[in-house]
Residue, then its C-alpha position, 0 to 999 in steps of 0.5 A: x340873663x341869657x336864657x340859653x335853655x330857650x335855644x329850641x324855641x322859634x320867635x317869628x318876627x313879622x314887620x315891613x321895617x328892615x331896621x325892625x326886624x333886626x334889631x329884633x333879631x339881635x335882641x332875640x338871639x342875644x337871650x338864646x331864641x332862633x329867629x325868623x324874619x317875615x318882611x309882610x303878611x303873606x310871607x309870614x304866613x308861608x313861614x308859618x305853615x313850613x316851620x315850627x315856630x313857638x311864638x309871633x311878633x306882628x307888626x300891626x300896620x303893615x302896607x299891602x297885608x295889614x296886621x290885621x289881616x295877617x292875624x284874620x288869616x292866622x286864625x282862620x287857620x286851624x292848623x296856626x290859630x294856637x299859635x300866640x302872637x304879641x301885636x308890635x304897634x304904635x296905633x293911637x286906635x285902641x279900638x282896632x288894638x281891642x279888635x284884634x285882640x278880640x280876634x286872637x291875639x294873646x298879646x300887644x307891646x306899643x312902639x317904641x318898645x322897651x326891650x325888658x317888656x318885650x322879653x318878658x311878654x314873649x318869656x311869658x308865652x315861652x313858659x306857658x309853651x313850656x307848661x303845655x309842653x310838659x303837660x302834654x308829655x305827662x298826658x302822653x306818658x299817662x296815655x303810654x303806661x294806660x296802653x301797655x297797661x292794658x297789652x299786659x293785661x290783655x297778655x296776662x288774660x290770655x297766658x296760663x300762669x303755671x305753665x307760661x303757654x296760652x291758656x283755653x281762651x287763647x287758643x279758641x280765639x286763635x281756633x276761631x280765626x284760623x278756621x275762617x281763614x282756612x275756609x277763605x284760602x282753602x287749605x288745612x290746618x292740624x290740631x294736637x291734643x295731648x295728656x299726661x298718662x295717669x296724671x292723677x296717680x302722679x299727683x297722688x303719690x308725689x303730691x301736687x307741687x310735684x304735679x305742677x312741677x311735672x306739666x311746667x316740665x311737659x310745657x316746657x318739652x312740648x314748647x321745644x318740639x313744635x315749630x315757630x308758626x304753631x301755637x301751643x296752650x294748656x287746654x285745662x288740667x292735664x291736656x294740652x292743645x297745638x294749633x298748626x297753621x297750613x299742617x296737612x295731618x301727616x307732617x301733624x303726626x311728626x309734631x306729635x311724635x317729636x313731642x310725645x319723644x321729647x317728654x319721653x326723653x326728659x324722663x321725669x319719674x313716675x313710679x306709679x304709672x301703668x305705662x313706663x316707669x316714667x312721665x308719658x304722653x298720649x296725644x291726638x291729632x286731626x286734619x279739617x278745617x271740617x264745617x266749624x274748628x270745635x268739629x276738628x278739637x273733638x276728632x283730635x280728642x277721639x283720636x286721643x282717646x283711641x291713643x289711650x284705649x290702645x296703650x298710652x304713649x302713643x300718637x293716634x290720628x283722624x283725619x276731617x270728619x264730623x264726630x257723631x259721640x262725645x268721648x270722654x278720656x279723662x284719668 
């Protein structure tokens, strides 16, 4: 039976016998195999080296490079010694056969060989290519779904799952590494804080389904308003932080706005509010990179205190400096 599903893998044929060598060709390729051709054991072994090859049939007694210093060589190879080599001998001295199968050889067939023994030994190595194959591939799969495994993971641990942005340890990591290289480069980078006006009376009075309902809304508004390069999260509750890159603080204060407008415009109902008849903003933003990022996220929280203090719904700004107070302005 021709094994035609075998076409992909290669049998080196190595033998100083041109008759050998094609009549093992023939033979080889009648059942599906491609076949290469060696005519000693340096060129085999080049063949080796610049071809994939599944499986070799060495002639033992070779002039010049014997078999056995063709496997010698093979074996001390790191890169060929996997490879499985069936010995084609007629040696009367089994001692030197048991040498080199000591040596690495995974198998022998004496001349003249019978081609259905033949077929089968290198059938032999074929399925057990094949099973190191599919093993490989199963571990390579395993090894594919473990990663992506631990990308969602480490995805899911760094996105706040009601409103889908990063979440306070994202953005902290993220602090972290723009404030260093803010440092190196010396250029400024911006921080918005933002909070939803009289959150809690909102929760309150429209309960608190309706509250997630109101910050997936201002997640949504605020995702729209900020640029590609900016990275925005939910600080905790209902305040929200965006770190922008290489932001001097006025180009800052126009995210802000564009943000505190967008908000404005969804225009989500909020009866209760003390500042408009719907959902507002009040946001701060601060221009460093000061001595550490955690200085520039208390300037950008004062400066939204100072936002509420004078009425809500409005952008208020500080620009590099330490603060000296810990300012509250929770609802």
């Amino acid at each position: 039976m021709t094994l035609t599903d075998d076409a992909t893998f290669r049998i080196l044929v190595i033998d100083d016998s041109i008759t050998v060598r094609m009549t093992l060709r023939d033979l080889f390729v009648e059942q599906g195999y491609e076949v290469l051709l060696a005519e000693g054991g340096d060129e085999g072994i080049g063949v080796l080296r610049s071809e994939q090859v599944d499986v070799v049939i060495l002639d033992l007694l070779m002039p010049g490079k014997s078999g056995a210093d063709t496997l010698r060589e093979i074996m001390a190879d790191e890169d060929l010694a996997s490879t499985p080599i069936i010995l084609l001998t007629a040696v009367t001295d089994r001692g030197e056969l048991v040498d080199c199968l000591d040596m690495g050889a995974n198998d022998f067939v004496v001349k003249p060989w019978d081609d259905r023994e033949l077929l089968g030994r290198v059938r032999s190595k074929v399925n057990a290519a094949r099973k190191r194959i599919a093993k490989d591939e199963q571990a390579l799969q395993a090894a594919r779904l473990l990663a992506e495994s631990n990308i969602e993971l480490s995805q899911v641990s760094r996105i706040d799952p009601l409103t889908q942005l990063f979440n306070r340890r994202a953005i902290e990591e993220s602090l972290t590494l723009e404030h260093d290289r803010s440092a190196r480069h010396e250029h400024v980078y911006s921080i918005v804080m933002m909070d939803v006006d009289h959150f809690k009376l909102f929760n309150d009075s429209q309960g608190h389904q309706a509250g997630d309902d109101c910050l997936q809304q201002v997640a949504q508004c605020a995702q729209q308003a900020v640029r590609t390069s900016d990275m925005l999260g939910r600080y905790g509750g209902e305040e929200f932080i965006a770190l922008l890159p290489e932001t001097e603080l006025a180009d800052a204060q126009v995210v802000a706005e564009r943000i505190r407008d967008a908000v404005y415009e969804r225009n989500i109902p909020h009866p209760a509010s003390k500042t408009a008849d719907r959902v507002t903003v009040s946001i701060g933003v601060a221009a460093g990179p000061g001595e550490r990022w955690e200085h520039l996220v208390k300037q950008a929280d004062e400066a939204l205190y100072s936002a509420k203090e004078s009425g809500r719904n409005r952008v208020c700004a500080r620009q590099d400096r330490v603060p000296t107070a810990n300012v509250s302005h929770s609802e």
